[in-house]
MARMI-367135 format. One record per atom (N, C-alpha, C): x, y, z negated. Coordinates in steps of 0.001 Angstrom, whole numbers, plus 524288, in hexadecimal, padded with zeros to 5 digits. Layout:
// residues N
XYZ
...
This chain:
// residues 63
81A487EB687CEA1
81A8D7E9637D3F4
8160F7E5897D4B6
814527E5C57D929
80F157E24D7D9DD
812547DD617DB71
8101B7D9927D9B4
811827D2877DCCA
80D2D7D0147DF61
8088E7D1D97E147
805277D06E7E4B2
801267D4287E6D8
7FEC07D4407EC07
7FC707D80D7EC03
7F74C7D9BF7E70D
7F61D7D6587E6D1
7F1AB7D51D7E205
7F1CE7D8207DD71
7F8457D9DC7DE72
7F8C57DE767D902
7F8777E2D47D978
7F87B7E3BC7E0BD
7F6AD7E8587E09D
7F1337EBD77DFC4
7F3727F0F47DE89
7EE127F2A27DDD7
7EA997F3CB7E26A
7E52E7F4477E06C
7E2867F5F07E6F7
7E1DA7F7F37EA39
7E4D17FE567E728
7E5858034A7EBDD
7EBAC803DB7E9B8
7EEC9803447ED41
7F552804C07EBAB
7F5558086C7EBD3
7F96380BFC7E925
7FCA8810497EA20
8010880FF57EECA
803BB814277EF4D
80857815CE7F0B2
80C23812EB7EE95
80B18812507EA70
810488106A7E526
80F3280B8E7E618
80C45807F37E5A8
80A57801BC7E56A
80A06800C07EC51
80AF6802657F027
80B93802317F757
812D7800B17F45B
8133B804FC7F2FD
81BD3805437F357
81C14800807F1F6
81A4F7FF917EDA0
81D367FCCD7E929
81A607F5947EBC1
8165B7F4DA7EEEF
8168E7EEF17EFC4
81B707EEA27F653
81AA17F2BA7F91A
81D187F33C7FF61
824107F3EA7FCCA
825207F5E87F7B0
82A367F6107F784
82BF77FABD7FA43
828C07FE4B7F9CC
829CC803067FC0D
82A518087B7F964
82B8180E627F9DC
82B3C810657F62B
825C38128D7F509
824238167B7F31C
81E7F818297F292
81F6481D8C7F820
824C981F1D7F7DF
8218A823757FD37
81F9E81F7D802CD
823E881B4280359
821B48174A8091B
81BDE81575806B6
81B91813C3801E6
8161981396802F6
812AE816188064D
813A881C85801B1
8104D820A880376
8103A8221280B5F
814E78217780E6F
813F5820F981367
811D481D54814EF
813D081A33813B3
80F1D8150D81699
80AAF81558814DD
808558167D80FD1
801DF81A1E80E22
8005A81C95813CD
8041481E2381667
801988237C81AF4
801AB8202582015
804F781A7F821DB
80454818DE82563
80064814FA827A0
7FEA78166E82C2E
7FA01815FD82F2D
7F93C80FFE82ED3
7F51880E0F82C37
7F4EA8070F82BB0
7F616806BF826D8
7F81A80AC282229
7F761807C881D42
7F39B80A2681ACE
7F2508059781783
7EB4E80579813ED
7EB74807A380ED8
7EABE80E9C8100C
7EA04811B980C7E
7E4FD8122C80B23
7E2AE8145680707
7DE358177C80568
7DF1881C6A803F0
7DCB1820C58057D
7DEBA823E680160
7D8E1825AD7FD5F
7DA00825DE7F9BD
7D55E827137F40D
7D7FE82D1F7F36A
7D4A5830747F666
7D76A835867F3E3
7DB318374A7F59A
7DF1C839247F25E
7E23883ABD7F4E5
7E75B836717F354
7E46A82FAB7F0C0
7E87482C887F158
7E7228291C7F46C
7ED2F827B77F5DA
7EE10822A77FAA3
7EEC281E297F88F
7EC0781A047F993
7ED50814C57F540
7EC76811487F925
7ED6A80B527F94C
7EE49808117FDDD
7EB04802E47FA6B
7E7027FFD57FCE2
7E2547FD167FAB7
7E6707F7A97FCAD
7E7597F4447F6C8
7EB027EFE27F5FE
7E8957ED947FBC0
7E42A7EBA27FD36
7E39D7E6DE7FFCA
7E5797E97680659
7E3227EE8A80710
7E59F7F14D80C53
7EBDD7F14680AEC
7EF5C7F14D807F9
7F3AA7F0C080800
7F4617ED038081A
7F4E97E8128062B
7F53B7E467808A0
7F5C07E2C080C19
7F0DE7E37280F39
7EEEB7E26C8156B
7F33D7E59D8181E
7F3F37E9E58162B
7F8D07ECB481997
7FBC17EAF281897
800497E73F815ED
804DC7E31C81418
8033E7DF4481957
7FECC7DE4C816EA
8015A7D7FD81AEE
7FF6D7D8FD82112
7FCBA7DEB0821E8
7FB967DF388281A
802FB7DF2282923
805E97E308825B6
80B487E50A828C9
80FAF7E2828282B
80EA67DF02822E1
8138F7DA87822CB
815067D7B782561
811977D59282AAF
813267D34C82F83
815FE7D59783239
8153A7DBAA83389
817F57DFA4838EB
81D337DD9A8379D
């Protein structure tokens, strides 16, 4: 389990999105597909760049 963002790594997975949001890995994988979150894809993988995740935490933790 991560205890700061700092532990995360720099391109997340699917598995490391679930596991800091407390979510399972398929809601990850949909929210991977929704419009406004900060994917990359390398190929034919989808990985999410720590500091754009972030930035997406604290843009939506206010709504």
């Amino acid at each position: 389990m991560y205890k700061s963002y700092d532990d995360l790594p720099l391109m997340l997975s699917a598995h490391d999105v679930a596991e800091v949001l407390g979510i399972s890995k398929s809601s990850a994988c949909v929210l991977a597909k929704e419009k406004g979150f900060p994917t990359l894809k390398i190929g034919a993988r989808v990985v999410v760049p720590r500091e754009k995740f972030i930035g997406w935490i604290n843009k939506n933790i206010s709504k």
